[in-house]
N, CA, C and O of each residue as an XYZ file, in Angstrom:
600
protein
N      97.179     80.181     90.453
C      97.684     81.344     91.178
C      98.269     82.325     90.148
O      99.027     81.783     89.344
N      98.106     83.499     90.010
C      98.458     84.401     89.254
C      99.730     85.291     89.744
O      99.973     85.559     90.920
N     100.584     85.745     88.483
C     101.934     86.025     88.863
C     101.896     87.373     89.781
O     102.791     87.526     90.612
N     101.081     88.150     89.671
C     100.214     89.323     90.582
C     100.737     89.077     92.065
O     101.571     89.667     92.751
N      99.550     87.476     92.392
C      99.437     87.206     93.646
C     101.239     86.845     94.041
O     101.991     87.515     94.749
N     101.482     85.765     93.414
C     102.969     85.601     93.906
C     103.804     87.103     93.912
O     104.164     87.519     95.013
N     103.992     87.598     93.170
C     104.547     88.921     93.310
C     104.324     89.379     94.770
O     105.140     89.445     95.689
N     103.172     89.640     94.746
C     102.564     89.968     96.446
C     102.915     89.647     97.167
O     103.271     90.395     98.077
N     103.084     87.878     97.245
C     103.377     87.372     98.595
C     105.029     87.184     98.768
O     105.420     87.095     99.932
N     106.097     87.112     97.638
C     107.208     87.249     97.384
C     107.611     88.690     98.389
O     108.452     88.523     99.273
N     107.130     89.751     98.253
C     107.601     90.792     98.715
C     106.872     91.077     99.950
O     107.223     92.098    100.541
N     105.877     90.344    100.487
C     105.238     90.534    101.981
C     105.956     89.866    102.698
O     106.319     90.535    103.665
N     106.486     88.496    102.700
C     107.275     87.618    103.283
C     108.341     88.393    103.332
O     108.626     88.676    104.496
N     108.967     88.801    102.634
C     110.625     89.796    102.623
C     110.129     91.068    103.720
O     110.939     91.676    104.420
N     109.187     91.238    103.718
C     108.817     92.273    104.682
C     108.321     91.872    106.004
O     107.999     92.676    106.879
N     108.274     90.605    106.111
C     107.796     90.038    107.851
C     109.245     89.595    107.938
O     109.951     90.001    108.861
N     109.606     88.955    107.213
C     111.134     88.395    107.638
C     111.847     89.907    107.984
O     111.909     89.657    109.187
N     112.187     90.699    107.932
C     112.428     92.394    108.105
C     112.110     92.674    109.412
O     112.874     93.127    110.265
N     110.822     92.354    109.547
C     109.882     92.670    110.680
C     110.614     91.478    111.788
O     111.524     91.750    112.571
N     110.188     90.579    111.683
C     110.668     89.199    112.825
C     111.865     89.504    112.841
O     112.276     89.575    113.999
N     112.676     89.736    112.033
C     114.365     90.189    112.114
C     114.480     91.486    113.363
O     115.262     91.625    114.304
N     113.478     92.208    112.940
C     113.775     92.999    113.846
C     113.711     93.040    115.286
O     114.603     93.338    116.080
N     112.183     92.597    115.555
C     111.714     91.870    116.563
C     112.650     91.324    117.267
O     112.770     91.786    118.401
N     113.770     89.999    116.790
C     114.812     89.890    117.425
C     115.801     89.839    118.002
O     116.423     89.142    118.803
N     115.895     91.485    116.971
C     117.192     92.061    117.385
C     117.061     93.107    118.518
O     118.082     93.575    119.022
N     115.723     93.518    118.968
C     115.263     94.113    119.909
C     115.504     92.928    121.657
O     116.289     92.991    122.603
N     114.622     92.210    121.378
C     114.413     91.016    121.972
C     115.187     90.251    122.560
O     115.136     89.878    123.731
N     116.492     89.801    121.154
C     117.733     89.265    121.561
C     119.142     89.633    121.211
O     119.837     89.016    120.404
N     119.557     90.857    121.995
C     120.567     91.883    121.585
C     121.863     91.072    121.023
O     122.568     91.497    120.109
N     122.085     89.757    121.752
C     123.668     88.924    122.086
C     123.398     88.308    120.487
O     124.372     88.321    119.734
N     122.276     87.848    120.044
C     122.568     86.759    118.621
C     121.934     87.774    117.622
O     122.237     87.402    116.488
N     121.176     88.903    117.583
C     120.686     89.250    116.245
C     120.856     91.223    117.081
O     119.950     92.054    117.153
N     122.314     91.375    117.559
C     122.677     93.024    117.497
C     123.174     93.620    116.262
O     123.177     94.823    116.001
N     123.814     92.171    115.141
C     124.142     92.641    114.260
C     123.094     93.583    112.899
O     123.366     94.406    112.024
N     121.555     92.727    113.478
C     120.643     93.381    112.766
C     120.147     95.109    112.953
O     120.182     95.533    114.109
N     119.773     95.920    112.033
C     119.158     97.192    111.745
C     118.640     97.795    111.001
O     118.314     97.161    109.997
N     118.327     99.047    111.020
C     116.801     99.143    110.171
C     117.817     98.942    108.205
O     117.269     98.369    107.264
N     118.757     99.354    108.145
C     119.592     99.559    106.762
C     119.309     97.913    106.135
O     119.039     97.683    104.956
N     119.479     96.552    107.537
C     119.576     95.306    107.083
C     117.688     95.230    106.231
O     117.369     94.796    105.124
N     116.860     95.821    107.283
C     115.680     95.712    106.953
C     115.137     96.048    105.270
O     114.524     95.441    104.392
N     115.749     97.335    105.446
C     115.598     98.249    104.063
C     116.075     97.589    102.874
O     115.449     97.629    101.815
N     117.471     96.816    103.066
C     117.853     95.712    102.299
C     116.907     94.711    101.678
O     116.636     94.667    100.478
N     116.465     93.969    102.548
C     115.965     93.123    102.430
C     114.499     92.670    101.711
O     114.132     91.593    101.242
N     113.736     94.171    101.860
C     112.720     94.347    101.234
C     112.820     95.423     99.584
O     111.903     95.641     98.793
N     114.075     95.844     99.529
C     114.004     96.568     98.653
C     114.804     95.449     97.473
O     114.492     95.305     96.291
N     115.655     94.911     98.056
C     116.287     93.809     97.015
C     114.780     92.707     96.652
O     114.539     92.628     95.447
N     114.147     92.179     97.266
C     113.406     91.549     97.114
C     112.074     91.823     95.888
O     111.737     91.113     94.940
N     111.427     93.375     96.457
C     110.824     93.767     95.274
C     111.735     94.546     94.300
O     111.265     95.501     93.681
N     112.699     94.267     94.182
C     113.569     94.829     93.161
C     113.643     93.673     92.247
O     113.359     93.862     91.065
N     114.027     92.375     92.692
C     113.884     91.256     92.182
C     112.736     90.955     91.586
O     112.838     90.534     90.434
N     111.722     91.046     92.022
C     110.203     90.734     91.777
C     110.222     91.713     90.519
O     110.011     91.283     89.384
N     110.471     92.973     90.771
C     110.142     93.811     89.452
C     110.641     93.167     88.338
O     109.941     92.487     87.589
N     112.177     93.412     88.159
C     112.843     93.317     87.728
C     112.970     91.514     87.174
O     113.613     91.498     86.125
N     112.683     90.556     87.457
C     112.106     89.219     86.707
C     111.071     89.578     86.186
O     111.059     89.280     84.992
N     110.150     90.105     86.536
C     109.018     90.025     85.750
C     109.016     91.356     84.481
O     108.119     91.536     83.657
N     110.342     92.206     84.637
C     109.715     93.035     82.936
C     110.864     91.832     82.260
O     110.578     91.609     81.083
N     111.744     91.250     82.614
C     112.479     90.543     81.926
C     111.725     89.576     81.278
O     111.759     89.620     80.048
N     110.886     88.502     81.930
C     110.059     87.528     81.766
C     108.456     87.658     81.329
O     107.970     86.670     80.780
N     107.955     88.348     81.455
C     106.588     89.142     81.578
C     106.182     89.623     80.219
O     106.714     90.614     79.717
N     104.921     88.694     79.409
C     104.719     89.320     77.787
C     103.769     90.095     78.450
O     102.863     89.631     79.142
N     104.033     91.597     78.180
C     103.686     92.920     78.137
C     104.184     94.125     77.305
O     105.200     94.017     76.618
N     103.562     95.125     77.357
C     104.118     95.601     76.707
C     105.262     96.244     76.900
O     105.648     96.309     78.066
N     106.242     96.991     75.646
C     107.209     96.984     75.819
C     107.723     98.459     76.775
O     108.821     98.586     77.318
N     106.828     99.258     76.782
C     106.933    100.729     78.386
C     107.360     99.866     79.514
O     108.411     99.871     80.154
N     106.319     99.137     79.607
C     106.050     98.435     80.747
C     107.254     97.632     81.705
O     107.778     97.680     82.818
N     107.280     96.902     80.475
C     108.715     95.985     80.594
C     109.951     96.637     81.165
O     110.578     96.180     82.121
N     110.249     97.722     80.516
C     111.233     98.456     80.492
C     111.092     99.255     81.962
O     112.071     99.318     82.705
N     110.006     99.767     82.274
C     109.393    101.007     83.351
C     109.914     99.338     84.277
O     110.798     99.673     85.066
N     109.722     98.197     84.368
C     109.777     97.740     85.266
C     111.366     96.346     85.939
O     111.707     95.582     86.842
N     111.728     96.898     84.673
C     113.154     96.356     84.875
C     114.016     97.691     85.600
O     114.843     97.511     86.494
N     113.609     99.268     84.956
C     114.133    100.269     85.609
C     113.756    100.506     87.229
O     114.585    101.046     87.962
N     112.720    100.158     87.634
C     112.764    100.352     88.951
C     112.834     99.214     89.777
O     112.902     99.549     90.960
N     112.846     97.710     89.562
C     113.751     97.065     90.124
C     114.906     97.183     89.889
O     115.174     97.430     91.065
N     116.072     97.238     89.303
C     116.922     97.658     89.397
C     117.429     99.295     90.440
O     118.524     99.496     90.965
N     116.617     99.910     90.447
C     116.557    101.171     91.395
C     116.492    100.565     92.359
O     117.392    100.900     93.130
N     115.756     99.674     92.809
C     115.325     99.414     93.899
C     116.481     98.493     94.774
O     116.920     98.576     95.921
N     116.778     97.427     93.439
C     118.445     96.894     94.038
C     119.259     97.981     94.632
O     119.489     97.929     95.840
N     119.813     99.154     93.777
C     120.474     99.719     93.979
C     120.048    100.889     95.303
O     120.822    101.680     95.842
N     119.188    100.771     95.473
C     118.542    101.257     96.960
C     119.276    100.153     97.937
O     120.403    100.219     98.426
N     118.518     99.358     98.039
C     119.171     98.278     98.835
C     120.390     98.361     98.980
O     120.691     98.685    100.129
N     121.295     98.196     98.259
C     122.824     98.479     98.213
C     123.369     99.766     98.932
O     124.177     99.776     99.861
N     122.768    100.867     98.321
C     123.173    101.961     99.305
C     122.710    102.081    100.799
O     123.231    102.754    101.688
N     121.648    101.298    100.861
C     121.516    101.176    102.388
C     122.461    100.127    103.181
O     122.377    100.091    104.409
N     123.283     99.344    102.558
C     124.016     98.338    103.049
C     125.384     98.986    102.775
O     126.073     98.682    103.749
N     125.795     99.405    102.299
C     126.744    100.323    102.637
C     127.202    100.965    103.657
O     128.431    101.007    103.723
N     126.617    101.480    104.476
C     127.017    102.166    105.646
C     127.676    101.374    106.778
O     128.595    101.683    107.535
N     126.559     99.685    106.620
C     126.847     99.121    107.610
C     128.000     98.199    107.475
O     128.586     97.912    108.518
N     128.309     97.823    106.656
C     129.146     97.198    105.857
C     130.632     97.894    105.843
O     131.627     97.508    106.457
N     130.491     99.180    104.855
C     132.011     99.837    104.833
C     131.679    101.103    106.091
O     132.065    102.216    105.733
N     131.155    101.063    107.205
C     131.356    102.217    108.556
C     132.533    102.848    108.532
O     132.585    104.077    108.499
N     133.893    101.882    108.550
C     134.965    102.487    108.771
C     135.628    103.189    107.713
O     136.503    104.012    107.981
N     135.255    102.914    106.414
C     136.004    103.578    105.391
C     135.243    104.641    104.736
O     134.762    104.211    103.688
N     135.011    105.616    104.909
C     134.399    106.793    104.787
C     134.561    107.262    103.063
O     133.785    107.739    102.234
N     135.695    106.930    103.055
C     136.192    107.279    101.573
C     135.785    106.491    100.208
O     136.341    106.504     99.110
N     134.528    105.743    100.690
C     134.276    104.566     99.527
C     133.560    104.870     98.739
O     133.546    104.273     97.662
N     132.452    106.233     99.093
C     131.583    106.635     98.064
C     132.535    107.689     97.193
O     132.339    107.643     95.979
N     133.371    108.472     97.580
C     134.444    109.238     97.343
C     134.948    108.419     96.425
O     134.819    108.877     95.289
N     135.584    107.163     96.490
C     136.067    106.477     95.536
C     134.988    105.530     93.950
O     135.149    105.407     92.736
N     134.230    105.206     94.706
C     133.661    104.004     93.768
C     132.262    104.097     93.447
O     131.717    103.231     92.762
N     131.467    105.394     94.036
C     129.966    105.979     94.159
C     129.564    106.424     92.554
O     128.774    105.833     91.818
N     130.115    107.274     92.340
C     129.496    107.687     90.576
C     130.013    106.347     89.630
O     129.311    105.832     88.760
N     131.009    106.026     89.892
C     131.316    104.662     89.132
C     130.526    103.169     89.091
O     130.414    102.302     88.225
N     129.946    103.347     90.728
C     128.667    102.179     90.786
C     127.472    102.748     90.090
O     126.864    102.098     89.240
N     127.089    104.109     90.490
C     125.935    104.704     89.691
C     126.076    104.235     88.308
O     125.231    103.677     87.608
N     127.544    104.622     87.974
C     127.632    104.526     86.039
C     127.019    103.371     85.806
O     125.980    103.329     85.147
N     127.653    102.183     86.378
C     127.189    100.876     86.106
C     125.852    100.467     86.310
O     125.190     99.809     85.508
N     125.439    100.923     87.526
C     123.811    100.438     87.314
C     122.692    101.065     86.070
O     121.594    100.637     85.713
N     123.455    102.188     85.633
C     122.610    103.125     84.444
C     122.582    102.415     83.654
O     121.535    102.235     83.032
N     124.133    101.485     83.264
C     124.601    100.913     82.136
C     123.218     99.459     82.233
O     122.017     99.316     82.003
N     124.143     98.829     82.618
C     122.834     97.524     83.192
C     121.642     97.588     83.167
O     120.982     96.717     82.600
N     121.137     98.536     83.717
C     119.504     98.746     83.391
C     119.179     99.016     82.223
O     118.113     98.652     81.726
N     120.291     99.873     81.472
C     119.985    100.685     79.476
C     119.755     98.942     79.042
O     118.819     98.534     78.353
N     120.725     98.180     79.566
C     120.946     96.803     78.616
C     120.032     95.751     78.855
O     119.750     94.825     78.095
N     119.607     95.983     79.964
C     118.464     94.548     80.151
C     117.282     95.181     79.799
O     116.274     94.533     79.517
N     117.333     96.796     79.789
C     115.959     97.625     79.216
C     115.602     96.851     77.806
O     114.447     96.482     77.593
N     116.807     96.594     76.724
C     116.981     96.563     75.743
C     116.717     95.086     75.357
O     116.252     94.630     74.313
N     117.101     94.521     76.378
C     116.819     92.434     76.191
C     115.337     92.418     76.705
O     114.644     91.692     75.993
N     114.660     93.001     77.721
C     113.228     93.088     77.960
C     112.490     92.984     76.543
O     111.919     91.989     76.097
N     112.596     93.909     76.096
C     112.134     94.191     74.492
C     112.431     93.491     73.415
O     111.568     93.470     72.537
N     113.326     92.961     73.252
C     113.889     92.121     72.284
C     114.452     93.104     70.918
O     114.312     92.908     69.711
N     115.368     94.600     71.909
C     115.689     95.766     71.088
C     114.549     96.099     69.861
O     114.723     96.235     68.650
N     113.320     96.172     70.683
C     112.901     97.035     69.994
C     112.089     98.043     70.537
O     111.533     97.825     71.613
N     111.880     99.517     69.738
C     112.350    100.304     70.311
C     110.711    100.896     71.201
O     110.624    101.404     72.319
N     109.900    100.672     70.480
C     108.538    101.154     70.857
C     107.560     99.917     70.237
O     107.714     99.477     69.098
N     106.744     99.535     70.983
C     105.183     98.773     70.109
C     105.165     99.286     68.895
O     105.455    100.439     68.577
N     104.841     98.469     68.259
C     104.270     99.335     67.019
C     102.449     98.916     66.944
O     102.078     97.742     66.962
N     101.755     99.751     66.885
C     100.590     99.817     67.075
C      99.784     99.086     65.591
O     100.515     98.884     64.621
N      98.401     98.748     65.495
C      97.889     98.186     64.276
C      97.866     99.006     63.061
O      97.996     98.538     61.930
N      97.664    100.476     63.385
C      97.976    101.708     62.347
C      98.800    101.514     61.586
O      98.455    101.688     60.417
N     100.050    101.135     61.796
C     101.222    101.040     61.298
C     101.765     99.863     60.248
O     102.801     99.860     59.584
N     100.395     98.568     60.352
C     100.820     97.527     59.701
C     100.290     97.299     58.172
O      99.300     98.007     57.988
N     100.501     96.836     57.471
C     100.537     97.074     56.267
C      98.798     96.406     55.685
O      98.485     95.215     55.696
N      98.069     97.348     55.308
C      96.697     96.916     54.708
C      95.949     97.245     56.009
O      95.038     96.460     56.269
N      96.130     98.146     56.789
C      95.482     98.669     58.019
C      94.431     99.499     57.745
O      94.691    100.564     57.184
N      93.090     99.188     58.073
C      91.617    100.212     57.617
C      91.287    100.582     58.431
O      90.951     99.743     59.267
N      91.113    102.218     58.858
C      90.289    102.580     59.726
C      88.976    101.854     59.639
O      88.655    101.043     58.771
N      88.129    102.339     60.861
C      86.731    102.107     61.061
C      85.512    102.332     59.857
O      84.641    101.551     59.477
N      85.781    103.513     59.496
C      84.703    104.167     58.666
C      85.200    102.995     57.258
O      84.375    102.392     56.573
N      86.857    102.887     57.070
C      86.755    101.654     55.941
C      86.804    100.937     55.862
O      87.173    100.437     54.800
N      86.412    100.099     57.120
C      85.940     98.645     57.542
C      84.092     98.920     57.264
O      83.419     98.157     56.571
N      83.689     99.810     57.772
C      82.168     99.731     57.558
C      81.851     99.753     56.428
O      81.152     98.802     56.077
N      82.188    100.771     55.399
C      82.112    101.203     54.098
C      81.872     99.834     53.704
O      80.748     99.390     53.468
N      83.403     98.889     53.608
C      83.786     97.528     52.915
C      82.404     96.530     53.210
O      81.844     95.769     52.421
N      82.084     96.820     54.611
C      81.233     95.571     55.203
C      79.663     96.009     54.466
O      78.881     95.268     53.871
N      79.558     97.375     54.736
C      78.087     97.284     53.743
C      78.170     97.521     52.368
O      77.084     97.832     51.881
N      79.205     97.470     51.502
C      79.516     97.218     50.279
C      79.299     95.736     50.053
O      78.618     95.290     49.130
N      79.982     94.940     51.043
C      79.341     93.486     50.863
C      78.192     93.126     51.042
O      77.761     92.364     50.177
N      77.373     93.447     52.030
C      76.386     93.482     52.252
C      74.898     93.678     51.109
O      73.888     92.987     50.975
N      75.374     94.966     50.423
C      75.018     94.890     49.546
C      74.777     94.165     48.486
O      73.662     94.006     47.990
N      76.460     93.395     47.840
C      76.570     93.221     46.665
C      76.160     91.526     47.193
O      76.080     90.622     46.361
């Protein structure tokens, strides 16, 4: 099974469980009224946030990649979160007022730093150009029918 497919089914399941959640809270007002669409939004956005976000951590790729994908799971947590917010702090109005750019700060921070452990701090690929005794094409051919020759 390829990490692709699990990825897939990791975040489809988070999205029927969403779905059946909801279903029941329609269905059965007295045991699942506490559910709504914010719980839903939660649930699927933490989930492929997770999914992203393990896999640029864990995932030999390259290092954009890694990074592009630890940054938007982490977005995606932090989606989740702001949708759970409302339902959560309703009564205290004053919480983004208080602690909103300061959670932002922190998730910027966190993502710069696991951007940075994804990679193993470093800063860009370095491509084959760059490595030492590197021949273009034309002086790989040159070399090969020089041997050829001799």
């Amino acid at each position: 099974m390829s990490k692709n497919l699990l990825s897939k089914l990791v975040i489809g399941f988070a999205a029927l469980a969403a779905v059946v959640l909801w279903i029941l809270s329609i269905a059965l007002k007295e045991q699942f009224g506490w559910y709504s669409l914010n719980w839903g939004i939660v649930i699927v956005s933490v989930a492929a946030g997770l999914v992203l976000f393990l896999g640029g951590l864990f995932e030999k790729n390259v290092g954009v990649i890694k990074k592009t994908k630890v940054y938007i799971g982490l977005g995606l947590i932090f989606i989740g979160f702001v949708a759970l917010v409302p339902t959560i702090f309703a009564q205290e109005d004053e919480f983004w007022g208080q602690y909103g750019v300061a959670l932002i700060a922190a998730l910027v921070v966190v993502a710069w730093i696991f951007g940075v452990i994804s990679v193993g701090g470093k800063k860009w690929d370095q491509g084959d150009n760059k490595n030492a005794g590197y021949k273009t094409y034309s002086q790989r051919k040159a070399e090969e029918e020089k041997n050829n020759k001799g």
